[in-house]
C-alpha positions, -999 to +999 in steps of 0.1 A: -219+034+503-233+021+467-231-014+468-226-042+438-233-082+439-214-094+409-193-126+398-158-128+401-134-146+375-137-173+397-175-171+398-175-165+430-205-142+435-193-112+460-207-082+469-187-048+465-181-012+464-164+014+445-171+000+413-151+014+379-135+002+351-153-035+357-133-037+390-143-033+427-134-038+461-146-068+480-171-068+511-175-094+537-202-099+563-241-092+563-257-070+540-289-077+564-294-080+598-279-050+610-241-061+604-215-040+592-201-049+555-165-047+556-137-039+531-112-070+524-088-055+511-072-055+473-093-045+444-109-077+421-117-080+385-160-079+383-166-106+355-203-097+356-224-073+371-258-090+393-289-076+402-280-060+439-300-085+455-323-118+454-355-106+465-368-118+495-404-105+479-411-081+455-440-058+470-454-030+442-469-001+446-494+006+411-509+045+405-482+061+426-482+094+410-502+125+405-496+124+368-496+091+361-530+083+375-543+116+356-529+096+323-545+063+326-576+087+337-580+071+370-593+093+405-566+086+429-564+062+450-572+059+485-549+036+502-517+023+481-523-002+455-505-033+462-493-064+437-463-084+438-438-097+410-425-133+411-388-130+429-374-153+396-385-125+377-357-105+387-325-096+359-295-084+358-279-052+347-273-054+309-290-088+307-321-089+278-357-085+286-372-111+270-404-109+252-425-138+262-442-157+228-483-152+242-469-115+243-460-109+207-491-104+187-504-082+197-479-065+210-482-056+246-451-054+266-446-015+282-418-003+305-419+011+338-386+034+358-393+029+396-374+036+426-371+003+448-368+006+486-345-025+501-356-033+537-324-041+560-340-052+589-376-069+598-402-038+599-435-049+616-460-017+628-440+004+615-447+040+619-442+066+588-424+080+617-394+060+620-403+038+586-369+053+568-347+032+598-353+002+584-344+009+543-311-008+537-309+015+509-325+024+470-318+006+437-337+013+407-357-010+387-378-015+354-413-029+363-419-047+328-454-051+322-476-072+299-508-051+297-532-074+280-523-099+307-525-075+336-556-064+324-575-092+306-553-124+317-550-125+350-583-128+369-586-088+379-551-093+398-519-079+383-495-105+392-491-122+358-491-099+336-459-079+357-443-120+368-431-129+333-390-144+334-368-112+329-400-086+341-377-072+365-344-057+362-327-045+392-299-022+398-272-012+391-260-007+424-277-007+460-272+028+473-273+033+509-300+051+529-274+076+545-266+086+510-299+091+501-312+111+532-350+120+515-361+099+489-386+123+484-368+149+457-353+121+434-356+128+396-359+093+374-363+088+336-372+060+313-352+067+287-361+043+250-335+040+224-325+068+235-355+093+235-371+102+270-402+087+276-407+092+315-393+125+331-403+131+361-398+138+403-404+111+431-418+139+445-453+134+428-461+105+447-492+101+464-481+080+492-444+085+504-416+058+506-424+062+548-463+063+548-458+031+514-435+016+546-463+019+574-489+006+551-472-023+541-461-032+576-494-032+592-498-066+614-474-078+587-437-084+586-410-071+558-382-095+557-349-081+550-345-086+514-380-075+507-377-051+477-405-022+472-414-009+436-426+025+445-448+031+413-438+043+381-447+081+364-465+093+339-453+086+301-460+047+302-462+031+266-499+021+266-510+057+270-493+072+240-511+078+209-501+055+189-492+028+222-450+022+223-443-013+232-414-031+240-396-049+204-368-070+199-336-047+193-349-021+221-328-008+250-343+005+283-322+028+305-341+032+340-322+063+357-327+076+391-308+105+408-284+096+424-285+056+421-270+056+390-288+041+353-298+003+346-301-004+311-311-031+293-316-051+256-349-059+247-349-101+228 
């Protein structure tokens, strides 16, 4: 099923499926928790199209991939890289990204395409094993990044630099596991005023979605709701010769196979 969260005319916020032509079909019941969402009935008009989710937490997953870590010219890692976004920093499809003032000059704001893993149910020990029963589903999402803050700003830690209002779009729709049976062989693009800038294969990570699962579990529970940015690919802005950073008058497009493409305006 590929799931929306959007507003109603009403502004009622719902979540639906079989989205087209700005309309859907309601769902009722629990999204988490291992309950059954269930078809109401007659088709309604979608006003606005939300981010899939509210984030219970936003785990990330930095040098993820073969390539990209042969980019930035660092040896790969041994255990996954771990830093976490601010959950207000999530936005909606087609909403800006907002360049934040202490990021203008110089300028320093890059994109990121990632896959995101949703966790349905709490995961705690979690073997690689079994670690794809508890993903609700996949979204897809654009891990802004200031990268003078990430690297200079912010104490050694990343958080601040990737926490900025609007540093995470999410979406457009949640797609669920049984549609995506091996996250593994997923293609996703960044695509920047439309000229590819990331092309590349989920199948290039170093750590899989399962074994990214089992890490993160480890004497630790994943609340359902907790969101996992899988680590972006090679072709990041900062790396170029000259850099590409984000300007006002931009638009992002983060596609993944078989999720679908966010896009958003840079402001």
């Amino acid at each position: 099923m590929r799931i929306i969260r959007f507003l109603d005319e009403n502004n009622n916020e719902c979540y639906g499926y079989n989205y087209h032509d700005d309309i859907a079909t309601p769902l009722k019941g629990e999204l988490f928790g291992g309950q059954q969402a269930e078809d109401t009935g007659p088709e309604v008009r979608v006003k606005k199209l939300l981010a899939p989710l509210q984030p219970t937490a936003i785990l990330c997953i930095g040098l993820n991939y073969r390539q990209h870590a042969k980019e930035t010219g660092i040896k790969l890692p041994d255990y996954p890289v771990l830093f976490m976004k601010n959950p207000a920093a999530v936005t909606h499809p087609g909403d800006p990204v907002v360049l934040p003032p202490s990021c203008l000059e110089p300028p320093q704001v890059d994109y990121e395409a990632e896959l995101v893993v949703v966790i349905g149910k709490p995961a705690k020990d979690v073997s690689a094993k079994d670690a794809l029963d508890y993903v609700l589903g996949y979204t897809a999402a654009n891990d802004v990044s200031a990268r003078r803050w990430q690297k200079h700003a912010g104490g050694g830690q990343w958080v601040r630099g990737k926490s900025f209002d609007t540093f995470c779009p999410l979406g457009p729709e949640l797609v669920t596991a049984d549609e995506i049976p091996d996250p593994q062989t997923l293609r996703l693009r960044c695509i920047l005023n439309n000229e590819v800038m990331q092309d590349s294969n989920t199948s290039d990570m170093i750590f899989s979605v399962a074994e990214l699962i089992e890490f993160l579990s480890e004497s630790t529970t994943l609340l359902p709701g907790t969101v996992i940015l899988t680590g972006t690919p090679s072709g990041v802005g900062f790396v170029r010769e000259p850099p590409v950073y984000l300007k006002s008058g931009d638009v992002v497009e983060i596609s993944v196979e078989g999720i679908g493409s966010l896009s958003n305006p840079v402001a």
